[in-house]
Structures are given as C-alpha cells and as structure tokens.
C-alpha angles and dihedrals in degrees: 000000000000113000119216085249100121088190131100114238107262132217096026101120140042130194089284091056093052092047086053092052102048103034083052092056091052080060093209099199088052089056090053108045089031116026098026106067102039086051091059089042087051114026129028106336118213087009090062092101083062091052087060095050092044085054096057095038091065089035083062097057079057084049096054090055094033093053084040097059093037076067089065100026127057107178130138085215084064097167091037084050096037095056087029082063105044096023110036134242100299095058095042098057087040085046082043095056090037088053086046088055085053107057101027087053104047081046094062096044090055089052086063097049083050102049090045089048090046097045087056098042105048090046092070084055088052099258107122110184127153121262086256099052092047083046094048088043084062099038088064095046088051090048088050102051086039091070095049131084111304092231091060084060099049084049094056090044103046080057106053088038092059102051092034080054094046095052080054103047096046089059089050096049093040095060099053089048093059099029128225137256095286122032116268115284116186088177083056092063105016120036111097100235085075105032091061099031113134089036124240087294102059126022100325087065092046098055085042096059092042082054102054086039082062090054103062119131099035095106094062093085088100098049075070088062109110083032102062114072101240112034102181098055101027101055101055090040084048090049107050085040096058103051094036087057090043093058098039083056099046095033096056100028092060085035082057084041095058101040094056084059099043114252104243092052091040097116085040087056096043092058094043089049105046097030095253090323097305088118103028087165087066087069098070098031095052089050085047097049083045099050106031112004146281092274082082104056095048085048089043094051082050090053098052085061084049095042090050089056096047090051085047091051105047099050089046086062093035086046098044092049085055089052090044096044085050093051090051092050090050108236089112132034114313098233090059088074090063132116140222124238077258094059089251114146076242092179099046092046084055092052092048092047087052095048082047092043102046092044089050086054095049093052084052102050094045089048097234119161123252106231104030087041121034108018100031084050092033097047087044094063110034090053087060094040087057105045086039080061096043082053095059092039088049081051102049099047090058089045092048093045100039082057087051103051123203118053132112109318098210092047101047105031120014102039091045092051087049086052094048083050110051096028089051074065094042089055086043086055097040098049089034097062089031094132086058097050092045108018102246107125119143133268116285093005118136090227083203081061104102078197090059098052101102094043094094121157116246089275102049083054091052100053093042089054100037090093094057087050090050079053089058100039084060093051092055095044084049096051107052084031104133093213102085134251088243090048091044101051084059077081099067094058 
C-alpha cells in the first residue's frame, strides 16, 4: 500500500546503477540482431559501423549541455525540469507530455517484440501461448519489480546487461581474431567518405536514422537524479559513460559484423543470411554459430529475451518518474506524486503498467500483429518524440545559461548550438524515412525509394506527428492549469 511520503527514495543508486538503467534501455542485443542489418541493406552498406559512431559522436555535444545543466537541475521529470529551466513552464510541461509519448511508446513497442520472441521460443520448449499472453506474463513481471526498491531493479538489470554485453562482445572478438573473408578495412566503415556517401538525402540518411533510432534511452540518466546519491557528480559521469559505451558497442560489434562478411559483399551477406530480411536475427546468429559455435547462438537467442525485459523494465521506471514528477508539479493528478514504504513512485508505476496493459489488449483483440503493428508504429514514435525533446533541452541550456552569464563557454554555448544543429538533421532523417522506421509507408511506394520518403498514408502522418500533438496537449494543460506559473517553476529546481 502506498504510504502519504511524496519523496523518491535517495541514495539508492550510484553511476553504475544508472548505467545499468539507461544502456539497458538501448537493449544492445535488440540493435544488432534487429537495427543493424537492415541499416547496411538499406543504407551504406559496409560504412554502416561509422554511421553508429557518427551518431554518437553528434548524441555527446547534447551530452556536454545535458550533464551541465544535471549540475543545476535535480528533477526526476529531467527533461520536464530541464525545458521548464531554460524555457519556462509552459515548454517544460509540452516537452513532459512529449517525453510521456516517448517511453510509454517505445515500451510498448518492446512488449510486442517480447511477446513475438517469446511466442517462438517457447514454442520450441512446448509451451505454445499467443504473442499477447507471453506479452501480458511480462507485463506483470515489469508492474511488480516497478514497485520495489529502485535499486532491485538496477540489480536485476546490471545482470542480465553483462552477460547480454559479453555474448556480444565474444562474437565480435571472435571474428577479428579469425579474420573475414577480406582482410580488415577501417577506411571501408569509418572513413567518412563512406559513412556519409549517398548524402542525407539518399543512403547515408537512411543508416543514420537507423543509427539515432538505436540510441534511444541514453538520456534517462537524469530522470535517476534524486535517486543517486550524489547528483551532481553521478548524472553527468553517468551521461558521457553511457553513450560513450553505447557508441564503442555499436560501433565495433557491426564493424566485426561486417568484417566476418567481408565488407565489400556486406549487403550481399545480409541478404544470404536473413532470406532477403525476413530473419534479420539470423545475421548476427549465423556469424555467431560460424565464428564461435553454435553455444552462443542458443545463449544469444536467451538474452534477447533478456534484453527485451530489461528494456521493459527500465522505461517503465523511466515512464512511471515522468508521470510522478508531472503529478508533483501538478499538472496531473496529485497522487500520482505518492510514494511507496520503498520509496517506489508506486501510483504512477500503476498508471504506466495500465496504459501498457489496455493498449496490449487492444492489439489482441484487433488481431494486429505485434512487430509490423505495435513495435514497428510504437518504436517509430517514441525515437522522434525524444529527439524532438533533446532539441528543446539543447534549447533551453543555452538559453539558461546565456540569462546567467559567465560559465564554460564550450559546455553552455558552443556544444549546445552543435547539438540544435545536428540533431535538427537527426529529427529531418528520422520523420523523413518514417515509412522505413514504422512501416507505414503509402500505397504503391517503393519504401527503399529516398524519393518516397515523405508519401506516407493518413496513419503514417499521424504517428510521425503524435508527439507534436502531445506537445500541444501539454501547452494547453499548462495553461489553464490552477497551480501558478511562480509555484510551478518551484518544480524545475
């Protein structure tokens, strides 16, 4: 039972914990066996590890300004404080509601990858349940940990990341030890001649969305805030270590993908290996079962179902704080700002797991399917709804700091102005091959076509805009909102 506390229990989690929290969200194993091989069919073949790192690359300028302003701002809502700040009231509760959008969108497209993968795997044990019951079996799973101690969760999820990282990490070392097809070549995937060949217009923008759409979860690392036990310092370590970790694993897991199948017939192998992308998974085992044996594959296909639950688990916390920080701020229902005798925002993770639960149902009992439907729709949305948000934060700390004078030139004003500018381009990317990311592409549109990449049907406009309507929803809300502009800016401190 819920106590009357309003306060998140402190002190429960250090850098490591966060890390836990956010690199699990960007559910590695997922990108590799999912993201990766479609984004070297598609994009830039042999040069799609560089696309990763350029990704990353362009994700840590948002970092400078993101761990800078953690150092002024300790809120659970980060991104809600963060606009709220530099912005004022009425942006941070649009940029609140857009962020809700987000997580609660990317969670439910990982329930349906979960409940798919589970359907198939346990079907080889005997146990034959539909997508949706294996979906609903971990949503209550997900609803019960959420209520625990924080620091439960961040225990369960440092375990399953470790050994999901360390699969990944033996095929990659595996293959450069015993060497592809062709010999290495670095120029091949990195240099940036190849990487961005094609231009943003043509396959060079697709791999790059593909890229950023890999990434998210990384920001989270502020919603742990008034949770770590030392804000200040653990938020921005936490920052610059999760995406940098993020990067160096994408980055030389694809580069070892490539090279086992030799990076001039990469988009030759993909196709060989997944029957024309109908099995992308089969990339990545098939390179695993060659290179180190087959052990790994049957472990590998264990730890995306891992991998799934840990990214479950961490935007439902991530989900349920926003909510929480929201209801605090009052610009939702008070109670959702209560706590649990564990310190758990116990209301607002109950809220999250019903949103989760009723749209699950829905899917089921409209028979849509779980990939095409809800996570290709659900993963499109919530990757433009968060870097529509990075772009506002970005936003507001040059904004804040440009009002407060003094402070470090490179961190408040330069590096945020690099960040407005390439992730402008990210969102570009991202909306423009929309149709790609959530298969929604029109009618008689070839979706491999970059000239095709704005015809999208009524729904497709509608996904890719639902975040900017979330935006709205939240101006309105904070503008007939009763609780003051003064009161709510307390908030954002």
């Amino acid at each position: 039972m819920a106590s009357e506390n309003t306060s998140l229990r402190k002190g429960r989690l250090g850098v490591f914990g966060i890390v836990f929290f956010v690199v699990a969200a960007s559910a590695p194993l997922i990108g590799m066996t999912g993201a990766v091989p479609v984004a070297i069919v598609l994009g830039n073949g042999g040069a799609t590890p560089g696309a990763y790192l350029a990704t990353g690359i362009a994700l840590l300028f948002f970092s400078v300004g993101y761990a800078t302003m953690s150092n002024h701002v300790t809120n659970t809502g980060a991104f809600f404080a963060f606009v709220g700040r530099g912005l004022g009231v009425k942006a941070g509760v649009a940029s609140a509601y857009a962020s809700l959008v987000g997580y609660i969108t990317i969670q439910l497209a990982i329930y349906g990858f979960f409940g798919l993968v589970m359907n198939i795997t346990m079907a080889d044990y005997g146990l034959n349940l539909t997508w949706w019951a294996w979906a609903l079996i971990g949503w209550l799973a997900v609803t019960v940990l959420s209520i625990l101690s924080v620091d439960i969760g961040a225990k369960i999820l440092g375990t399953l990341l470790v050994v999901e990282l360390l699969s990944l990490v033996i095929v990659g070392l595996a293959i450069f030890a015993k060497g592809g097809p062709e010999p290495m070549d670095l120029g091949a995937s990195f240099n940036p001649a190849n990487v961005f060949a094609g231009g943003f217009a043509g396959t060079a923008g697709i791999a790059l969305a593909f890229a950023f759409a890999s990434f998210i979860g990384f920001e989270a690392t502020a919603i742990y805030g008034e949770e770590s036990r030392d804000p200040k310092r653990d938020v921005p370590r936490a920052t610059y270590f999760a995406i940098i970790a993020i990067s160096v694993l994408f980055a030389f897991v694809s580069f070892a993908m490539v090279v086992g199948m030799g990076s001039s017939k990469a988009v030759e192998q993909v196709l060989a290996r997944s029957s024309d992308l109908s099995d992308p998974a089969s990339v990545l085992f098939s390179l695993g079962g060659e290179y180190v044996g087959t052990w790994i594959v049957d472990l590998m296909q264990i730890f995306i179902l891992t991998s799934l639950f840990a990214g479950l688990l961490a935007f439902q916390n991530a989900a349920s704080r926003y909510f929480y920080a929201m209801g605090r701020a009052g610009v939702m229902p008070k109670n959702l700002a209560t706590t649990n005798a564990s310190g758990a925002p116990q209301m607002a993770s109950m809220v999250t797991s019903a949103i989760a639960g009723l749209v699950i149902v829905i899917f089921a009992a409209g028979g849509l399917d779980p990939y095409t439907k809800l996570f290709s729709w659900m993963s499109g949305i919530a990757v433009i709804a968060i870097v529509a948000i990075e772009i506002l934060v970005s936003l507001a700390v040059l904004r804040y700091f440009s009002s407060q004078g003094g402070g470090n030139v490179w961190k408040t004003r330069v590096a945020p102005v690099v960040s407005i500018v390439l992730l402008v381009g990210g969102l570009y990317l991202l909306m423009s091959r929309f149709n790609l990311l959530a298969g929604t592409v029109a009618a008689n549109v070839d979706p491999t076509l970059p000239e095709s990449a704005w015809k999208l049907s009524s729904l497709g406009w509608f996904l890719v805009l639902s975040p900017f309507i979330a935006m709205l929803v939240g101006l309105g809300v904070a503008t007939l909102s009763k609780k003051s502009h003064e009161s709510l800016s307390k908030d954002f401190s």
